[in-house]
Rosetta silent file (secondary structure, phi, psi, omega in degrees, C-alpha in Angstrom):
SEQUENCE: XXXXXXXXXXXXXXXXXXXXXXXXXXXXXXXXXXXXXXXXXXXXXXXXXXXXXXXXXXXXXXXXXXXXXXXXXXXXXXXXXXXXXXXXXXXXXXXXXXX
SCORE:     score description
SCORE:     0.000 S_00000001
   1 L     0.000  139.280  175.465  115.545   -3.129 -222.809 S_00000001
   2 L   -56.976 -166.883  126.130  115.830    0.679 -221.085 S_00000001
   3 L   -71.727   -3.251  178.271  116.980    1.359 -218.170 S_00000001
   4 L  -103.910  -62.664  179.908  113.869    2.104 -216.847 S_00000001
   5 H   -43.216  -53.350 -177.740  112.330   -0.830 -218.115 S_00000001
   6 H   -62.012  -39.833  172.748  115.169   -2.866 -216.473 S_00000001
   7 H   -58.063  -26.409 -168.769  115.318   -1.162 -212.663 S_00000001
   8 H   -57.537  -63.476 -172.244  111.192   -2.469 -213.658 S_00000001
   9 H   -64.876  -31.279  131.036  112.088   -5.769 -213.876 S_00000001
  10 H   -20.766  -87.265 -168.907  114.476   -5.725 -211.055 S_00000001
  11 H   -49.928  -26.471 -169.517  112.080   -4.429 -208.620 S_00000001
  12 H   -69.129  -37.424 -167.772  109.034   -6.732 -209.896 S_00000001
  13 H   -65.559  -49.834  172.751  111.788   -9.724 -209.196 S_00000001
  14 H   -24.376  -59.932 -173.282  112.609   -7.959 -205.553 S_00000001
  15 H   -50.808  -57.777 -142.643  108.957   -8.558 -204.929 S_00000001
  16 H   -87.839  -69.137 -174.136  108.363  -11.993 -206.251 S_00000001
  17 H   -32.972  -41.450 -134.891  111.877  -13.333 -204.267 S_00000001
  18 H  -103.897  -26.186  177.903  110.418  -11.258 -201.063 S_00000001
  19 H  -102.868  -10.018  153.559  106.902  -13.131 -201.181 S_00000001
  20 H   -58.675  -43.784  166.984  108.614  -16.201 -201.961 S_00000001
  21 L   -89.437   -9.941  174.285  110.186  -16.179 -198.763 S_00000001
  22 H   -87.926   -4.710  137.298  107.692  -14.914 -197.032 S_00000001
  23 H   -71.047   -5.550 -170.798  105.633  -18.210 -198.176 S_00000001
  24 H   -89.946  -23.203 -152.673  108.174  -20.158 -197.600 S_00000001
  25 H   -82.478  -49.395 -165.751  108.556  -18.404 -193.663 S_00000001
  26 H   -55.359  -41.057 -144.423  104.519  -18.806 -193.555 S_00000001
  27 H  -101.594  -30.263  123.585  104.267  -21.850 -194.376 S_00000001
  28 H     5.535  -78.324 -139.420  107.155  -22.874 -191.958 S_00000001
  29 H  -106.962   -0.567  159.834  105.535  -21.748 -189.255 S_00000001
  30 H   -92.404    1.143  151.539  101.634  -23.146 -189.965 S_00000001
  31 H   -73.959  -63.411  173.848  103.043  -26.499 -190.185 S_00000001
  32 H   -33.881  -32.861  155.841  104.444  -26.090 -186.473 S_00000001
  33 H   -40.264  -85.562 -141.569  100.888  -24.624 -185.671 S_00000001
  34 H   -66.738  -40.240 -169.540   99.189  -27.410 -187.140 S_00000001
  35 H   -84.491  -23.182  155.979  101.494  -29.946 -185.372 S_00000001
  36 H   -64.901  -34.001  178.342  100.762  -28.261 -181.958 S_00000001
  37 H   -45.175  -43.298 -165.554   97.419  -28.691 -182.640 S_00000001
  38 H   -79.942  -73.816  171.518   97.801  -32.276 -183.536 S_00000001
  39 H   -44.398  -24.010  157.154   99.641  -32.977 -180.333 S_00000001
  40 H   -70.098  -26.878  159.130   97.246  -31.075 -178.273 S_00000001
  41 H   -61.737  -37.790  159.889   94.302  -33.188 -179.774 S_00000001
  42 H   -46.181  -51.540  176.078   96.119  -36.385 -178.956 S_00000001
  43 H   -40.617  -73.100 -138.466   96.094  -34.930 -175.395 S_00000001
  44 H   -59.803  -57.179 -154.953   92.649  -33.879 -175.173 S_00000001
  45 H   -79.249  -68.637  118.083   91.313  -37.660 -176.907 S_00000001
  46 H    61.504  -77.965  178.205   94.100  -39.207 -174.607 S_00000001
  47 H   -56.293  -45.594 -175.687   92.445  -37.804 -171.591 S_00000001
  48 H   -70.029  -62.087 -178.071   88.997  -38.268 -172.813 S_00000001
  49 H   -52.379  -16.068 -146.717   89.496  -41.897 -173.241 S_00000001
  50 H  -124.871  -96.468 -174.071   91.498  -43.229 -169.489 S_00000001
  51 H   -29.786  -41.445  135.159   88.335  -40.429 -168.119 S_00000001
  52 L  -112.228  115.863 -164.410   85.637  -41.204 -170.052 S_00000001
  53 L  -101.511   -2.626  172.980   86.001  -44.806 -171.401 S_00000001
  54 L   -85.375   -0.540 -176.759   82.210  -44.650 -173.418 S_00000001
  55 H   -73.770  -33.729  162.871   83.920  -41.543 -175.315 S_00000001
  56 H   -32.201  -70.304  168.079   86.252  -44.384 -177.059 S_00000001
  57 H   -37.825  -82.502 -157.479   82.710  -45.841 -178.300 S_00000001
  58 H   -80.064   -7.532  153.848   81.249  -42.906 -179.135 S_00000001
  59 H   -51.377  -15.856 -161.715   83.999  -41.000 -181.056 S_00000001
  60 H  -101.008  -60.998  174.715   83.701  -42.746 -184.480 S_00000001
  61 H   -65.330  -55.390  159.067   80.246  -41.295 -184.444 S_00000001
  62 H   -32.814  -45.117  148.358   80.770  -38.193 -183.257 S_00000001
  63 H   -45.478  -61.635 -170.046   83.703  -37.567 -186.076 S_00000001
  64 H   -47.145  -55.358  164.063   81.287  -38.678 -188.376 S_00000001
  65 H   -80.009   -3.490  167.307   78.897  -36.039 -187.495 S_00000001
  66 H   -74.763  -23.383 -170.847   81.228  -33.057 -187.026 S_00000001
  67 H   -69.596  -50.770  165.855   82.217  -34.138 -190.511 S_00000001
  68 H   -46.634  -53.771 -172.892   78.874  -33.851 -191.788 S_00000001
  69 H   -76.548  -31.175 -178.393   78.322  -30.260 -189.938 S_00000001
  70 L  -125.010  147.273 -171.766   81.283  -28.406 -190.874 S_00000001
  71 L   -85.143  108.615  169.973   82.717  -27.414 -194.091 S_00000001
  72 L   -87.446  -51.064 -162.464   86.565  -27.200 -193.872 S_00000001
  73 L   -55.315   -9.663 -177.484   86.823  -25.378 -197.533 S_00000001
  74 L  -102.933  -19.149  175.108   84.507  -22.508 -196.069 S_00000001
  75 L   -87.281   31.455  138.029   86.494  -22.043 -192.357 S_00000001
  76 L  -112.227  -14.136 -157.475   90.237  -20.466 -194.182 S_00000001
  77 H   -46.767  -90.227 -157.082   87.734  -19.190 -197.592 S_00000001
  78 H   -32.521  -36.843 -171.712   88.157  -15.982 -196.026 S_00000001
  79 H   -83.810  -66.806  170.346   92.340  -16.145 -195.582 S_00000001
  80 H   -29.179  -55.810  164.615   92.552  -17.570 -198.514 S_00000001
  81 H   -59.812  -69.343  176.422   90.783  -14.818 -200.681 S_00000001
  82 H   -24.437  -68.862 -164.207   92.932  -12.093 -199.019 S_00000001
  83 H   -63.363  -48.292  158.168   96.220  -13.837 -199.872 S_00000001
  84 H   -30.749  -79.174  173.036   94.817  -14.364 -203.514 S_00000001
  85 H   -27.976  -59.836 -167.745   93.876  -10.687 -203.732 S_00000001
  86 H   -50.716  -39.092  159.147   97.388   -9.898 -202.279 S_00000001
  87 H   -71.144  -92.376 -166.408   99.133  -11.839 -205.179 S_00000001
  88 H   -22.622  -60.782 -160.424   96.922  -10.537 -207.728 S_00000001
  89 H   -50.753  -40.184 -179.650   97.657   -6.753 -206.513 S_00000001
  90 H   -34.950  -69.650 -154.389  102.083   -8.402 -206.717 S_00000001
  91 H   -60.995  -21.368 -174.890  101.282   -9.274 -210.343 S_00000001
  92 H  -104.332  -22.844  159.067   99.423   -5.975 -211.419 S_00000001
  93 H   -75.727  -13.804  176.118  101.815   -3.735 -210.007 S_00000001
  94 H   -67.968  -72.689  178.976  104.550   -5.673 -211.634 S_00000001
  95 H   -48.379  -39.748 -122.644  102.690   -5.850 -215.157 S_00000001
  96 H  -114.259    5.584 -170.440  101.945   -1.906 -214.601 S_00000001
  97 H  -104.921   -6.827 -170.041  106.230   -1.558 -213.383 S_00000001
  98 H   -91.247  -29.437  172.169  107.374   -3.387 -216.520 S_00000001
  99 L   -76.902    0.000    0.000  105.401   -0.883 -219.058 S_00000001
């Protein structure tokens, strides 16, 4: 292996360690998202039910048809692609730091 080749492989690892933690930091901090969320929904159906006691009734159905209407793989598609791209671009600058 050069020296050139080797600062390559160095730097590509610098990268891959640097996006490792920075999934590790993301993903950290959208479970704490996700769990305000969860506790603010608790509120919210909480509220709904002791205020409106037919929403208790009518909640089962109401799930049912939000389930029906929205697509969760198509609301993050958009996030999703991006971080994909962003990894691909890691990996081709890597392959193109290693030649």
């Amino acid at each position: 292996m050069t020296p050139r080749s080797s600062n390559g492989f160095t730097l590509c690892r610098r990268k891959v360690e640097a996006t490792a933690a920075l999934l590790k930091e993301t993903k950290v901090d959208l479970t704490a998202a996700i769990d305000s969320l969860r506790i603010e929904i608790e509120v919210i159906k909480t509220y709904m039910k002791r205020c409106h006691p037919e929403f208790a009734k009518t909640y089962p159905r109401l799930r049912e048809e939000a389930i029906q209407a929205i697509d969760p793989e198509w609301i993050g598609a958009e996030a999703d692609l991006e971080i994909y791209e962003d990894v691909q671009r890691s990996i081709a600058e890597c392959s193109n730091t290693g030649s």
